[in-house]
BADO-245422 format. One line per field, with one value per residue (C-alpha): residue number from 1; residue in three letters; z, y negated, x negated. Coordinates in Angstrom, 3 decimals, padded with zeros to 6 digits. Last residue first. Example, Ala and Ser with C-alpha at 12.3 -4.5 7.8 and 13.67 -1.06 7.14 Angstrom:
REM BADO-245422
nr [2, 1]
rest [SER, ALA]
up [007.140, 007.800]
north [001.060, 004.500]
east [-013.670, -012.300]
//
This chain:
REM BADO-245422
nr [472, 471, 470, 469, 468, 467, 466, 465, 464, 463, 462, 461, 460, 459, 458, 457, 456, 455, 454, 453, 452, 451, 450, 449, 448, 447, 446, 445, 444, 443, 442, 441, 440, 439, 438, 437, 436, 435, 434, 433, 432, 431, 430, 429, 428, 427, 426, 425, 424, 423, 422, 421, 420, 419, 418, 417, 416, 415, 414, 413, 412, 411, 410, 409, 408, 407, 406, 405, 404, 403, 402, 401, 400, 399, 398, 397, 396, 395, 394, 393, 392, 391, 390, 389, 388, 387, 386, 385, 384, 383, 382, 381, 380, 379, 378, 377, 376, 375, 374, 373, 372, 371, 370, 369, 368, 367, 366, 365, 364, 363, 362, 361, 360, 359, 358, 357, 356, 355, 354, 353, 352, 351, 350, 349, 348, 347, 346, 345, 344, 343, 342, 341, 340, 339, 338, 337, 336, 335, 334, 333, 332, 331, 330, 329, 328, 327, 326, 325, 324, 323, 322, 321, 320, 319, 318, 317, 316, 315, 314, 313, 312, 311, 310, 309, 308, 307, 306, 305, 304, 303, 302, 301, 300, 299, 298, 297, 296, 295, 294, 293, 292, 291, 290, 289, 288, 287, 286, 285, 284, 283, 282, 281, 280, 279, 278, 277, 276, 275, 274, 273, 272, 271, 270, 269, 268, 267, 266, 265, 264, 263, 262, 261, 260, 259, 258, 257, 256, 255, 254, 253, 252, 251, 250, 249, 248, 247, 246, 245, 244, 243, 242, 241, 240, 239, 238, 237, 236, 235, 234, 233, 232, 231, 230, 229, 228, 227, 226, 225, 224, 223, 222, 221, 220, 219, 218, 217, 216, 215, 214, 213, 212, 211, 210, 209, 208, 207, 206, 205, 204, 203, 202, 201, 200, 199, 198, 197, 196, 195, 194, 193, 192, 191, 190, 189, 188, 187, 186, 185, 184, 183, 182, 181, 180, 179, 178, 177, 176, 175, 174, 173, 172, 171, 170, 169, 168, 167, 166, 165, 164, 163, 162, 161, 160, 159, 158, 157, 156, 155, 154, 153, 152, 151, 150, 149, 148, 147, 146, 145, 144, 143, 142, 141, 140, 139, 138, 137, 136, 135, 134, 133, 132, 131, 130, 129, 128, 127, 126, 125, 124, 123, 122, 121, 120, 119, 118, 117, 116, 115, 114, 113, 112, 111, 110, 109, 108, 107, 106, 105, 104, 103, 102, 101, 100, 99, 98, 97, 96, 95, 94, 93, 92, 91, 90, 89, 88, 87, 86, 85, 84, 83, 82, 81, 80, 79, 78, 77, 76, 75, 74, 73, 72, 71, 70, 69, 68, 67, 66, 65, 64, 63, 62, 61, 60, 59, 58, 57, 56, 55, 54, 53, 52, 51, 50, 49, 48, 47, 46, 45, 44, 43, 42, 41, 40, 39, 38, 37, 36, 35, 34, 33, 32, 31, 30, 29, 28, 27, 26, 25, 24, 23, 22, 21, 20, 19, 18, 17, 16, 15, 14, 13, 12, 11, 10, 9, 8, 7, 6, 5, 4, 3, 2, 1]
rest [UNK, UNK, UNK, UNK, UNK, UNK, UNK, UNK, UNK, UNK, UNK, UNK, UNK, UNK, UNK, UNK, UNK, UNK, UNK, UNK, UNK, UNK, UNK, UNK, UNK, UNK, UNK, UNK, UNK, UNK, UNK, UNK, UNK, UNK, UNK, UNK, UNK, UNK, UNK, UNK, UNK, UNK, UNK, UNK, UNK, UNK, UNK, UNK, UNK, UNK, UNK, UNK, UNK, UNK, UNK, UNK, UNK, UNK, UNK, UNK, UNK, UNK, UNK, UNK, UNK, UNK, UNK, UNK, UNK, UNK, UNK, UNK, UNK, UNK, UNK, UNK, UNK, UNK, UNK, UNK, UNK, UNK, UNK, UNK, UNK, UNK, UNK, UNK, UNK, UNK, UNK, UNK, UNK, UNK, UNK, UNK, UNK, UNK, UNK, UNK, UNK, UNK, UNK, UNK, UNK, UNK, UNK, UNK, UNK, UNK, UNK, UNK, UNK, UNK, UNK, UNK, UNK, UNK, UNK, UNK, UNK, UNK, UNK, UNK, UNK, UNK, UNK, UNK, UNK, UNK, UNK, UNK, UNK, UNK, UNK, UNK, UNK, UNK, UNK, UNK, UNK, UNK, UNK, UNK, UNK, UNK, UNK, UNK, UNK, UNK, UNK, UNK, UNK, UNK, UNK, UNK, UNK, UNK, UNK, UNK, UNK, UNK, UNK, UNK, UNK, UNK, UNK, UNK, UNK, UNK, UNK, UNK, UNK, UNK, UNK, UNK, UNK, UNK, UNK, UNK, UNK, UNK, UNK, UNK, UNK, UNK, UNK, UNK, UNK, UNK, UNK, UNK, UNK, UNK, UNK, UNK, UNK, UNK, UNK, UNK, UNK, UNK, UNK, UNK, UNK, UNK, UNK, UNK, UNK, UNK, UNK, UNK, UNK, UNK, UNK, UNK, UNK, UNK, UNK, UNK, UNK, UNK, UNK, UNK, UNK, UNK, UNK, UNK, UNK, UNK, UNK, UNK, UNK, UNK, UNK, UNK, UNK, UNK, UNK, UNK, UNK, UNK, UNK, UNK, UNK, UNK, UNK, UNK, UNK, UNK, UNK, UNK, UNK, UNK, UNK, UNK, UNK, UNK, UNK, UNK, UNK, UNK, UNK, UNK, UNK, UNK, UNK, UNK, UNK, UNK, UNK, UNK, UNK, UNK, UNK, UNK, UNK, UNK, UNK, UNK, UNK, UNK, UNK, UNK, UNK, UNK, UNK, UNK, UNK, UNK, UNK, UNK, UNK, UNK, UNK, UNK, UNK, UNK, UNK, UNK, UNK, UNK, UNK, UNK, UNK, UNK, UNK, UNK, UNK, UNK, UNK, UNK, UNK, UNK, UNK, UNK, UNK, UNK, UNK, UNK, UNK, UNK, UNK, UNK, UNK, UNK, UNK, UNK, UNK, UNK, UNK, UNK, UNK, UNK, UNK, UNK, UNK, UNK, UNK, UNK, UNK, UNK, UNK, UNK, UNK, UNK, UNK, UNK, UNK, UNK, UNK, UNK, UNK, UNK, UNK, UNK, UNK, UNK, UNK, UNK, UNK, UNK, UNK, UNK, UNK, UNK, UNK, UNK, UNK, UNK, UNK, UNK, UNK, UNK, UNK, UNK, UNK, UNK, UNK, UNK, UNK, UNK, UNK, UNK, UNK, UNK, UNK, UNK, UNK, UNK, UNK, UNK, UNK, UNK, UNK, UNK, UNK, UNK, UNK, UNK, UNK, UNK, UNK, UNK, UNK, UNK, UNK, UNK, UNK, UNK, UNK, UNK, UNK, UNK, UNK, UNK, UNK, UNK, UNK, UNK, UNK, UNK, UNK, UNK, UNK, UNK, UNK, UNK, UNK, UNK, UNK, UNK, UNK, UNK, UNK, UNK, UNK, UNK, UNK, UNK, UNK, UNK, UNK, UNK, UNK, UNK, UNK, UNK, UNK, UNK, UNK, UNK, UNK, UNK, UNK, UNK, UNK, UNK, UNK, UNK, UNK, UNK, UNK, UNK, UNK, UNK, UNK, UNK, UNK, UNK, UNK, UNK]
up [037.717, 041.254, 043.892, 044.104, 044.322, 040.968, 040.301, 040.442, 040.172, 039.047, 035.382, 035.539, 036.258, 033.474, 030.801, 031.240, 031.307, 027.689, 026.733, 027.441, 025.984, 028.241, 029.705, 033.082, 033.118, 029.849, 031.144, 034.240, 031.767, 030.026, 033.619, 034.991, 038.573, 040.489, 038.393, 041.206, 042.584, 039.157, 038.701, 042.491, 041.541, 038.789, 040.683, 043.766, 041.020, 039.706, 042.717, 043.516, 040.059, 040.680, 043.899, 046.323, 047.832, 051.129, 052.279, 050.757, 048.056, 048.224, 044.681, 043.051, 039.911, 037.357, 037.791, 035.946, 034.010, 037.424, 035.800, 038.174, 038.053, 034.236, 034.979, 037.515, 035.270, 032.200, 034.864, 036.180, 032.297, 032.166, 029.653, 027.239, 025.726, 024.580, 025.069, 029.160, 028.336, 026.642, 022.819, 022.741, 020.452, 021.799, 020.127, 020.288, 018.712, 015.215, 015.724, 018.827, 017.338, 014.674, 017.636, 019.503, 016.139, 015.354, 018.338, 018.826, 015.265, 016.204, 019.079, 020.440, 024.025, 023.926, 027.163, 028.183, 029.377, 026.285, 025.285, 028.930, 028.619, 025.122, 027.120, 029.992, 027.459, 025.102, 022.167, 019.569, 017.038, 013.137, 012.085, 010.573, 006.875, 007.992, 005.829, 006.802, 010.079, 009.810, 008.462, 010.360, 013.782, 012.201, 011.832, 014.837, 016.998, 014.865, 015.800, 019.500, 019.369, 017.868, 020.694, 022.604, 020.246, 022.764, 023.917, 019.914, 019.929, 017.742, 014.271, 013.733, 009.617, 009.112, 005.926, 005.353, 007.924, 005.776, 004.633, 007.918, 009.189, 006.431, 007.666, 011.172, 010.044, 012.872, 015.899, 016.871, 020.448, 020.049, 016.949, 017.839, 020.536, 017.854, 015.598, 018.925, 017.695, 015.716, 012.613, 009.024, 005.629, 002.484, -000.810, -003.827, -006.813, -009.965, -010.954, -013.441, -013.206, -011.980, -013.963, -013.469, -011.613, -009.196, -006.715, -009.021, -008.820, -008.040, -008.855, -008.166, -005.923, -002.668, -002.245, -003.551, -002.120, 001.471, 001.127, 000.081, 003.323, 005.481, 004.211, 006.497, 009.856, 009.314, 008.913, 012.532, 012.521, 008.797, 010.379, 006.883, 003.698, 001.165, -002.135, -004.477, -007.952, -010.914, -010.881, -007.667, -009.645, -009.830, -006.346, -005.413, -007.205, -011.215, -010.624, -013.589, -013.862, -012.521, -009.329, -007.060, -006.511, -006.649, -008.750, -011.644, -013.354, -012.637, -008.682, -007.249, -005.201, -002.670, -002.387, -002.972, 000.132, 001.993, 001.371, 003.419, 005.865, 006.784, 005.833, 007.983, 009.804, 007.122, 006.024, 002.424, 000.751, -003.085, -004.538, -008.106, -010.603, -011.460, -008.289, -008.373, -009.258, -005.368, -003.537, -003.964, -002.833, 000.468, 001.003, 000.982, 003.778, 005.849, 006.432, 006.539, 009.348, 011.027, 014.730, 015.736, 016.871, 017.754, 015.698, 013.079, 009.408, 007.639, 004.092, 001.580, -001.250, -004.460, -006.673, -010.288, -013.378, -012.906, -010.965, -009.286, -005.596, -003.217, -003.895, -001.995, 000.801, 001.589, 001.329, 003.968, 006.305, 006.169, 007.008, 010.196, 011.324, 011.634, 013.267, 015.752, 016.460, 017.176, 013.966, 012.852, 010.192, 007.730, 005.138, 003.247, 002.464, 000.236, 001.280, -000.099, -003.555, -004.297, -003.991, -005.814, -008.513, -008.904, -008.790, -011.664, -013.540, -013.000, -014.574, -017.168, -018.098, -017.330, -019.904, -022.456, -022.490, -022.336, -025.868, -027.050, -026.711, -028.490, -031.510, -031.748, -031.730, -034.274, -036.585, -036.013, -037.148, -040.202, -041.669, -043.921, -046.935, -045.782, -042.730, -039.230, -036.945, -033.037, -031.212, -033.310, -031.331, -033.790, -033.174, -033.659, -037.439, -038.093, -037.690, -039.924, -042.480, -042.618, -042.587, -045.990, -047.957, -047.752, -047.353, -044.008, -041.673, -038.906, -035.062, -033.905, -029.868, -029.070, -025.487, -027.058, -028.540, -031.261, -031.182, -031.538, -034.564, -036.473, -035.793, -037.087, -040.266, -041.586, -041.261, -043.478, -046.122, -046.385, -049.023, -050.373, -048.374, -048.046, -044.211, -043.575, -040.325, -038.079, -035.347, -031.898, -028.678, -031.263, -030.081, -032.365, -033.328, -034.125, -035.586, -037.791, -039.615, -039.344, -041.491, -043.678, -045.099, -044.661, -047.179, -047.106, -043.755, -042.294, -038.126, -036.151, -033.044, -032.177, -030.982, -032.838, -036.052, -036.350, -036.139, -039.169, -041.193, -040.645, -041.660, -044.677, -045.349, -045.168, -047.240, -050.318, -050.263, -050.602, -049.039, -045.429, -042.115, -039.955, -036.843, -033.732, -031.062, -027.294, -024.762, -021.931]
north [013.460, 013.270, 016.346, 015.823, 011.709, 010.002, 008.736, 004.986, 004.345, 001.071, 001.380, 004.216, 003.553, 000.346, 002.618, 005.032, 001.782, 000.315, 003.957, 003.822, 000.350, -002.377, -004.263, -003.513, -002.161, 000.042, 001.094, 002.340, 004.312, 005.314, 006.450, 008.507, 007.973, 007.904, 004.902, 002.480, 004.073, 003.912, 000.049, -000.907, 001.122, -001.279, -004.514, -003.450, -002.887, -006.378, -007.956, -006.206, -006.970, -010.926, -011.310, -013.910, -017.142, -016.810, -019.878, -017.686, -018.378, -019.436, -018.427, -020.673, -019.261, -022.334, -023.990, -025.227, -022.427, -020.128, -016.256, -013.924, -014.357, -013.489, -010.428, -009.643, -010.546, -007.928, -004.974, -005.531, -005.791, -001.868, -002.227, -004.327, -004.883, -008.830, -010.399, -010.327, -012.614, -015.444, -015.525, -019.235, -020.545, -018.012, -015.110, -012.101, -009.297, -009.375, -011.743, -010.113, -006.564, -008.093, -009.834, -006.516, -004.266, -006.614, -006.580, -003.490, -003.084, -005.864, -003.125, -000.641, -000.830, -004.387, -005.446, -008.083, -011.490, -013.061, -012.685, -013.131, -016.304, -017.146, -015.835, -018.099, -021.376, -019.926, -018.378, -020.322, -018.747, -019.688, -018.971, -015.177, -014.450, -010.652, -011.257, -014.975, -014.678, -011.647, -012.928, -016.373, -014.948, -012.506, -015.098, -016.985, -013.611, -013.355, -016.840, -016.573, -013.201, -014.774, -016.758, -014.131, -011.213, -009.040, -007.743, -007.052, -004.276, -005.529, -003.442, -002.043, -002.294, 000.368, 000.531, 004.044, 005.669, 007.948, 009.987, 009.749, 011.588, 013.542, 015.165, 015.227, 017.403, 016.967, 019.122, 019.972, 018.683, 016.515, 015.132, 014.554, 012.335, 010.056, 010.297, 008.587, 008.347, 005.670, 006.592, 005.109, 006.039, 004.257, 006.310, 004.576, 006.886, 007.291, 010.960, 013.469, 017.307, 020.554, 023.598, 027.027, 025.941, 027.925, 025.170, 022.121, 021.182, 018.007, 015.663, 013.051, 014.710, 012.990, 012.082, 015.463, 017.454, 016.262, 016.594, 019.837, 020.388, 018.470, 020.893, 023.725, 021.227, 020.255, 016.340, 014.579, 012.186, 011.200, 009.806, 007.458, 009.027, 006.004, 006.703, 003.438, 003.117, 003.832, 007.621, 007.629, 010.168, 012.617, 012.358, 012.978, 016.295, 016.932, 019.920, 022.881, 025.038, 027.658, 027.706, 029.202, 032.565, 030.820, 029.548, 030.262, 027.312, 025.311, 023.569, 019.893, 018.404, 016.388, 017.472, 021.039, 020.670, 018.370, 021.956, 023.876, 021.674, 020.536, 017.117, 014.369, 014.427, 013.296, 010.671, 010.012, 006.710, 005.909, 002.507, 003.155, 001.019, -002.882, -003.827, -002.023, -004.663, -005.664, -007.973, -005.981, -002.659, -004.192, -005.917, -002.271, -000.916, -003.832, -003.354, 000.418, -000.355, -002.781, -002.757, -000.524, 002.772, 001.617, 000.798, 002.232, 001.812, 003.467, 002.617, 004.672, 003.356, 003.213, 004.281, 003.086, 004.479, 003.042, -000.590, -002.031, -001.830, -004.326, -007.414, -006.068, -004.829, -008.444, -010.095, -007.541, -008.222, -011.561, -011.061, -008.599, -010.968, -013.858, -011.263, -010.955, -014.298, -015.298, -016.971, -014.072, -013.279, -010.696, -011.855, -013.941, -011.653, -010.125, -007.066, -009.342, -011.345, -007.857, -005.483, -007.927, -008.443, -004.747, -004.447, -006.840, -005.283, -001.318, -002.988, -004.815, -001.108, 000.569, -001.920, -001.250, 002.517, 002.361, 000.340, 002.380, 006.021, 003.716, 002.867, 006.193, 007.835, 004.896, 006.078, 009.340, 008.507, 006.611, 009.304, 007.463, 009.240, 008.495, 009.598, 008.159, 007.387, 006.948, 004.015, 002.912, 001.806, 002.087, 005.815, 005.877, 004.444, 006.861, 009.772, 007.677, 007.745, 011.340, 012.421, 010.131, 013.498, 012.434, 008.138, 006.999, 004.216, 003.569, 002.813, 000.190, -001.370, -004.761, -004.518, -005.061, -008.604, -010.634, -007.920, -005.301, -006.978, -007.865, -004.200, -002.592, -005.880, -003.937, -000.612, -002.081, -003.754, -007.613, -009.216, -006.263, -003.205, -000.029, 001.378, 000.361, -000.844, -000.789, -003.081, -003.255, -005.687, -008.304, -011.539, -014.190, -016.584, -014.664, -011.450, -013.329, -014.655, -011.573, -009.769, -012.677, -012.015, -008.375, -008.159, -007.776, -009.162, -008.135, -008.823, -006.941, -007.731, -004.257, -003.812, -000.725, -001.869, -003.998, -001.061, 000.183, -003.097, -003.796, -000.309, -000.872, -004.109, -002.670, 000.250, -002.201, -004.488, -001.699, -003.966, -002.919, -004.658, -004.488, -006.283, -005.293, -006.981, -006.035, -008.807, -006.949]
east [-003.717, -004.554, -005.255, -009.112, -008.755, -009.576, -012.807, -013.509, -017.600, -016.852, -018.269, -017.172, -014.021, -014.566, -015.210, -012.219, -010.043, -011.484, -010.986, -007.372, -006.911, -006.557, -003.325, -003.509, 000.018, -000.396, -004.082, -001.870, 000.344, -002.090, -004.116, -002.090, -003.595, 000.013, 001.070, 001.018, -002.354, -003.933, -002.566, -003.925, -007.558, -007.600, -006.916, -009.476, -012.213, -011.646, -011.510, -014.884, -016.059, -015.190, -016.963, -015.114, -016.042, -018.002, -015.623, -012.059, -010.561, -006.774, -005.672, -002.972, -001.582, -000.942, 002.218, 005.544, 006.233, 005.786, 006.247, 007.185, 011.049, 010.265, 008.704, 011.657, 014.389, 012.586, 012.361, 016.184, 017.578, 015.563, 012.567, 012.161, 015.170, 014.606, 017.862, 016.844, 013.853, 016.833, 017.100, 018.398, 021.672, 024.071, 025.051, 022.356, 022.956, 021.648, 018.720, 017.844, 017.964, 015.031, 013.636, 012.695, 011.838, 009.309, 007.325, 007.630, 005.677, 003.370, 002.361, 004.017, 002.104, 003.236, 001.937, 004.415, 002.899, 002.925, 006.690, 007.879, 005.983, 008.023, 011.004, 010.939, 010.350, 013.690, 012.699, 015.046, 017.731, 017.905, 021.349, 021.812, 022.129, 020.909, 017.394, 017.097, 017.683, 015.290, 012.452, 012.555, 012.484, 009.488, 007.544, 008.708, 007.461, 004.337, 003.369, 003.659, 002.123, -000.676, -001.044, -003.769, -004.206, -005.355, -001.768, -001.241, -004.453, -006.941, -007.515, -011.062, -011.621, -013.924, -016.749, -018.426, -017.020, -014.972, -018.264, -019.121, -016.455, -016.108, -019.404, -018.802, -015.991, -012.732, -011.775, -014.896, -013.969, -016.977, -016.165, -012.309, -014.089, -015.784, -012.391, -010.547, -007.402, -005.316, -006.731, -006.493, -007.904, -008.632, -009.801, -010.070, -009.512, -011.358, -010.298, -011.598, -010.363, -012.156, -011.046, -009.645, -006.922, -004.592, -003.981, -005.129, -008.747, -010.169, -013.064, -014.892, -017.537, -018.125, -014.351, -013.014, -015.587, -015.178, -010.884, -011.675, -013.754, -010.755, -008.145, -008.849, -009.507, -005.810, -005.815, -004.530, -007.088, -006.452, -003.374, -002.427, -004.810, -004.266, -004.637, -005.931, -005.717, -007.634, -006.054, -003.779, -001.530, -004.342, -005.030, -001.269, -001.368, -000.075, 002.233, 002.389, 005.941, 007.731, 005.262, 007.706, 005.917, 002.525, -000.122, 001.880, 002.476, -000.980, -000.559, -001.274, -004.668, -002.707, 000.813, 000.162, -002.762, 000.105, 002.572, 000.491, -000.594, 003.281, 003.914, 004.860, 001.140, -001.197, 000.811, 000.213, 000.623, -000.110, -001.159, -001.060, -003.217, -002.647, -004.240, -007.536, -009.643, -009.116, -006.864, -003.591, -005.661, -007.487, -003.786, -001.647, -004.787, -004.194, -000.681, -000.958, -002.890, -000.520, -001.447, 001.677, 000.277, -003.248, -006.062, -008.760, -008.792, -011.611, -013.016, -014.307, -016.353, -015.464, -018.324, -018.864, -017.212, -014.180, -014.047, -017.078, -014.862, -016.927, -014.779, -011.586, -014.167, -015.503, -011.904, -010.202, -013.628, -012.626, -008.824, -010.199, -012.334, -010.245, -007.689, -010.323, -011.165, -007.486, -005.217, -003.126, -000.418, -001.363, 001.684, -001.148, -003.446, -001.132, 001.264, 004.648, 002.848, 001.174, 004.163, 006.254, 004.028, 003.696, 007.470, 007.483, 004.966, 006.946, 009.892, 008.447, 006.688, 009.777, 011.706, 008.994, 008.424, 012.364, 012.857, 009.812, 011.405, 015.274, 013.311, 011.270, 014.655, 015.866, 013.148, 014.443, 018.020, 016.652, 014.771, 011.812, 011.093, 008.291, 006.926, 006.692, 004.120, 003.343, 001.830, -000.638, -003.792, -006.837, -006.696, -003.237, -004.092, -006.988, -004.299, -001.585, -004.735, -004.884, -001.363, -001.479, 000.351, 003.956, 003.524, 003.125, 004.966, 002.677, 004.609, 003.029, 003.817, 002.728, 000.716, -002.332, -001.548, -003.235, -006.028, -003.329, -002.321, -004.783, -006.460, -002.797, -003.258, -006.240, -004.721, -001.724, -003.843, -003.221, -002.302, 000.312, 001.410, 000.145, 000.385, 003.789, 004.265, 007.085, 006.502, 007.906, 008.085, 007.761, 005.684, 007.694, 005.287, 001.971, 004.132, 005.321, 002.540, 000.954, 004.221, 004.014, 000.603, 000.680, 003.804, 007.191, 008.380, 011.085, 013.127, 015.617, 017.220, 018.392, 021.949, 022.903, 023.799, 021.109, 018.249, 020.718, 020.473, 016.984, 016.135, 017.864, 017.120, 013.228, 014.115, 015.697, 012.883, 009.822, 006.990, 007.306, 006.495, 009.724, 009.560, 011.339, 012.546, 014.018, 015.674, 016.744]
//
């Protein structure tokens, strides 16, 4: 990594000093003996690092620190001070100065501060590029959908990235609802790349991988001596989210006895460390996501109306992937294209049985089934087509007969009868067909029908279905 200093001092024989030593171990070094020069320089060559003396000719050195850090914020200054100026190397790191050093100048910790800044600087790169990354891969753009609902979804995405004022103002909450699968986390990683919030942590917790003790250390952090093991003090996950965004995955599944701090630390602002006397600061976004029935969980008493609402704020309802119509079409050659290219595989087709196969199966996983399916296509499969039995779903006899069911050639012919037929009653006869099949469990005939649970429990009673005394 390309790393430069410039050396701002009027005494000739320290600055070839310096320049010499800094040189000696790799630095690209640069003087100037006087304000003048030393701006001039600075302008054309960017340094990562300047070494400024603090009395120098043409231009004072506190002047040229504000000439400086106007020209470029990011430049690190590191004050050189005469014995007995403590005072004006204080005003100078106000003004921006990164550190200072006294004179007589010690070259081996000038090289320390050399070597602190060097890494300051490569993380810093580092952690931009990985930002960039982050942003340019969970962007709007990798949220592939074209139906209604995905329409709505992307919009919605847009409205609540623009809502966030930035610090000082109030970030509202937003809830992410869906099935296991849908892409919540998704959603929740392009809501922070879109906002103001992008240059700030993006930090994940899910609710249910940690234990509830150690998710309340996680969260909120510990002083030394909170606890036995406590050796030392813990900055908590909403400290670390500072001007960035936490995201609280399976907030549905959040211990009822860390759902009141959770209240106080979204309402309030603030949070206190395990063991802490004090309340601390924090401008964090909070996004949540769900994929149970919160609205039940309120009746069961299982979850705070109060959080509730306070999450509720703005939701983003995710579609289930069997309602996405030809989406899955254009997720499937998505995600044929990602991995071909990932594994350095040759692009494979989806044969014409397979693409129906493809939107006739349920997908109770999801987009994330989805993607696991062609990704072990795309390894294992040889031949130029991925064929319906190439897919896994199911037993090889399951996936034959779905495909033996599917007519490519013809629509489905129904022979009405001369009354004509009334939709709910074939309706009603379908459903109580899938609870029969699936001895009246009724995911796994919502699975078959191709509805969400809820969707299924709405339409018995719509019906006036009700399962038989000895059923499930």
């Amino acid at each position: 990594m390309s790393f430069t200093i410039l050396v701002i001092e009027d005494e000739k024989m320290l600055a070839k000093s310096i320049q010499k030593f800094l040189s000696g171990y790799g630095y690209e070094a640069l003087t100037a003996e006087d304000g003048e020069l030393g701006l001039k320089l600075a302008r054309e060559m960017r340094p990562d690092l300047v070494f400024l003396d603090m009395r120098l000719p043409k231009i004072e050195g506190m002047e040229l620190l504000k000439k400086i850090k106007e020209l470029d914020p990011s430049i690190y200054v590191i004050v050189i001070t005469a014995y007995g100026s403590i005072e004006s190397a204080v005003e100078a790191m106000k003004l921006g100065a990164y550190d200072y050093i006294r004179k007589p100048v010690d070259l081996d910790e000038l090289k320390l501060l050399a070597d602190r800044v060097q890494e300051m600087v490569r993380l810093r790169q580092e952690l931009s590029y990985y930002r960039d990354r982050a942003s340019k891969r969970f962007g709007l753009r990798d949220i592939i959908g074209q139906c209604e609902k995905m329409q709505l979804v992307l919009k919605r995405i847009g409205q609540i990235a623009e809502l966030d004022i930035g610090k000082g103002g109030e970030a509202l909450t937003v809830l992410i609802t869906g099935e296991t699968g849908t892409g919540k986390e998704l959603v929740a990683r392009a809501i922070h790349y879109a906002s103001r919030r992008a240059q700030g942590p993006f930090i994940e917790v899910n609710c249910t991988a940690i234990p509830t003790n150690l998710l309340e250390v996680e969260l909120f952090g510990y002083e030394k001596g909170a606890f036995t093991d406590a050796k030392t003090s813990k900055m908590g996950l909403f400290e670390a989210a500072d001007q960035g965004t936490l995201f609280l995955d399976e907030i549905g599944d959040l211990d009822q006895s860390l759902q009141g701090k959770l209240l106080k630390a979204i309402e309030e602002k603030v949070v206190r460390r395990i063991g802490g006397l004090r309340d601390r600061q924090i401008d964090v976004r909070i996004l949540a996501a769900t994929n149970k029935d919160l609205d039940k969980a309120l009746r069961e008493g299982s979850f705070r109306r109060d959080l509730y609402y306070r999450l509720k704020v703005l939701t983003i309802d995710l579609p289930p992937l069997r309602e996405r119509g030809e989406d899955i079409l254009l997720l499937a050659q998505y995600f044929l294209k990602k991995f071909s290219a990932r594994y350095n595989k040759s692009m494979k087709k989806l044969s014409e049985r397979t693409l129906k196969v493809l939107t006739t199966y349920p997908w109770p996983g999801n987009v994330r089934e989805l993607s696991h399916v062609l990704e072990r296509a795309v390894l294992l499969v040889d031949s130029e087509e991925i064929q319906p039995e190439h897919l896994g779903l199911g037993s090889l006899s399951q996936v034959k007969n779905l495909a033996a069911q599917i007519n490519l050639e013809e629509e489905p012919v129904i022979n009405f009868p001369p009354g004509g037929i009334i939709l709910d009653q074939l309706e009603r006869q379908i459903i109580l067909q899938a609870l029969k099949h699936t001895n009246w469990n009724r995911v796994q005939a919502a699975r078959l029908l191709g509805l969400t649970r809820d969707t299924l429990r709405y339409r018995m009673e719509k019906f006036g279905i009700t399962p038989p005394e000895s059923g499930v």
